[in-house]
C-alpha positions in Angstrom: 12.0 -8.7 12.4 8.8 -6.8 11.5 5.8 -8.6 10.5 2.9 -7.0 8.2 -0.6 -7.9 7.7 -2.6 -6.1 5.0 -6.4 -5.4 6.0 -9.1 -3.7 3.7 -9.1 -4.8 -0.1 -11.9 -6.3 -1.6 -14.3 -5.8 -5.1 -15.4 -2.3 -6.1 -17.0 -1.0 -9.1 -15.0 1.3 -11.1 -15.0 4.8 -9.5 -15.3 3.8 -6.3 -12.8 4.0 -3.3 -10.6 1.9 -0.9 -8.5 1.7 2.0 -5.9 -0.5 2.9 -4.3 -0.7 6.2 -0.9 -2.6 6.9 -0.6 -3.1 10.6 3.1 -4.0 11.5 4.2 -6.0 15.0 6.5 -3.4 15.7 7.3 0.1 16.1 7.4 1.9 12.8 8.5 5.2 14.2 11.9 4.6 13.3 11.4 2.7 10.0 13.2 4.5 7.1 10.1 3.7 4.2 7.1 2.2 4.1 4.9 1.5 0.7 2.8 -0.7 -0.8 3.5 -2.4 -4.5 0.8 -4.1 -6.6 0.9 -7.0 -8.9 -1.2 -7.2 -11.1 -1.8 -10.8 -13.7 0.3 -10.7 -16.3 2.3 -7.7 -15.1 5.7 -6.9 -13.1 5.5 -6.0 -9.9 5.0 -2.3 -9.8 6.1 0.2 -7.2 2.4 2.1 -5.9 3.3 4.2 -3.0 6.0 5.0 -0.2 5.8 7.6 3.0 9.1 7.6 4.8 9.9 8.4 7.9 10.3 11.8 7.4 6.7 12.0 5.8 7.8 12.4 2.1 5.2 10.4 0.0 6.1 9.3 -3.6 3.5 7.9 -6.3 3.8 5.9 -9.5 2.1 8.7 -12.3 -0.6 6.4 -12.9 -2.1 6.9 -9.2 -1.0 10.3 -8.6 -4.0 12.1 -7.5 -6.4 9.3 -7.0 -4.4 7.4 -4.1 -2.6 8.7 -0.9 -0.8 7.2 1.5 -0.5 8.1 5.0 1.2 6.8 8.2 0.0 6.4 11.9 3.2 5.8 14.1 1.2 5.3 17.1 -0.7 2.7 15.2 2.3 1.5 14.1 0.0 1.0 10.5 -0.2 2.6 7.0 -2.8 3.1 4.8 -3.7 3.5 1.1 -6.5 5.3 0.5 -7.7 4.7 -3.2 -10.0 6.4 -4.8 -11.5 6.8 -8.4 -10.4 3.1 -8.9 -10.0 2.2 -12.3 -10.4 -1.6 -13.9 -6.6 -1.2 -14.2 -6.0 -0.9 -10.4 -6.9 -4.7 -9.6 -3.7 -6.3 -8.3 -2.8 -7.5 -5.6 -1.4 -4.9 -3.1 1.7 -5.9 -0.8 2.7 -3.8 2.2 6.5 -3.2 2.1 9.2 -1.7 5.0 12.5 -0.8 4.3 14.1 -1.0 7.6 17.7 0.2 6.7 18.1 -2.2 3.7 16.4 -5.3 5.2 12.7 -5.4 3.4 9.3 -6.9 5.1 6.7 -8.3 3.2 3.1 -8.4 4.0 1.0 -11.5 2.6 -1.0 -9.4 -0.3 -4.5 -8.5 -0.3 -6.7 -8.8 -3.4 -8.5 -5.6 -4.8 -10.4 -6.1 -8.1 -12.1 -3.3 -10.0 -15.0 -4.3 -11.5 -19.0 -3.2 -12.8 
């Protein structure tokens, strides 16, 4: 059982930047991939991010080049770093692990884009 909590989100005008950290109780050395989704009103939930173990990174085309994603093992956290937000980024943003099929969940945290 891994647990997540999601640190960092919070309002910012358009153009600006964010970084969201997802802290997990256990060792994420071994953890095949770890992301983050968003879900934004009215919308699906939508795939942003994912770093895997390995280090591969994979974005949805609408971030690509605006947000990275990164992955401290000795933290045992991974971040978003988000920048040149856009109006259209607000969601809320959901840390994910894929431990060898079984998923954990973080609680959400709330970014909103907006002048």
């Amino acid at each position: 059982q891994v647990q997540l909590v999601e640190t960092g989100g919070g309002l910012v005008q358009p153009g600006g930047s964010l970084r969201l950290s997802c802290a997990a109780s256990a060792s994420i050395f071994s953890i095949v991939a770890m992301g983050w989704y968003r879900r934004a009103p009215g919308k699906q939930r939508e795939l942003v991010a994912t770093i895997t173990s390995g280090g591969i990174t994979n974005f949805v085309d609408s971030v690509k080049g605006r947000f990275t994603i990164s992955r401290d093992n000795a933290k045992n956290t991974v971040y978003l770093q988000m920048n040149s937000l856009k109006p259209e980024d607000t969601a809320v943003y959901y840390c994910y692990a894929n431990n060898y099929g079984s998923y954990y969940w973080g609680q959400g945290t709330q970014v909103t884009v907006s002048s």
